[in-house]
C-alpha angles and dihedrals in degrees: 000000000000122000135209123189122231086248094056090051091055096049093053104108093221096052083050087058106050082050108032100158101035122016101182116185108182100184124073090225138008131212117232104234113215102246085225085068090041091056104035118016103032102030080058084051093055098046096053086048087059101042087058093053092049097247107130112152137004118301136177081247098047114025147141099318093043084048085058102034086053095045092061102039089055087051099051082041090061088040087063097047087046142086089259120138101204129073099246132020117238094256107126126172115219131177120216141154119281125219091265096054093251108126115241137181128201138150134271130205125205104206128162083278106060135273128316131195107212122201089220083205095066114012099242135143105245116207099213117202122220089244 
């Protein structure tokens, strides 16, 4: 499994700018996820994570930015129970402004084949605009 540094995520210009005035890294390396575990393996893993805690669609108590933050907690919990070498695995959450002006959050991965923006909700790849 591939590896980045703390040090190689910062310096990713996208990264700098989802984060322009603070880009904090806490771990020392990251594995790179295959996006295929990401998708398939792992996203079946989450849900069911959810569905056992009663949480089955979007609520005012549990809504866009829960859904990432649990999406990434449940991956790095996986990443601790792998075969992984580094200390975290390259899952991140991030809010933005969707094309209609509402504010959303929702997870990236880094993996060997570029970045992906992932709608934890769903499960879908999101194509984000520079705007």
């Amino acid at each position: 499994m591939k590896t980045l540094t703390r040090q190689e995520i910062i310096n990713i210009s996208w990264i700098q700018k989802l984060y322009p005035n603070n880009v904090y890294i806490g771990d020392n390396q990251y594995n790179l996820p295959k996006l295929s575990w990401i998708l398939n393996d792992f996203y079946s893993f989450y849900r069911e994570e959810l569905i056992k805690l009663g949480v089955y669609d979007w609520n005012e108590k549990f809504d866009c930015e829960d859904f990432a933050r649990q999406f990434k907690t449940l991956a790095q919990i996986c990443h601790l129970k792998s075969g992984g070498n580094a200390d975290g695995l390259a899952v991140g959450e991030f809010s933005y402004l969707r094309y209609d002006g509402v504010k959303h959050a929702a997870n990236f991965v880094l993996t060997e084949k570029g970045p992906f923006f992932i709608e934890p909700q769903s499960g879908q790849i999101l194509k984000l605009s520079p705007k």
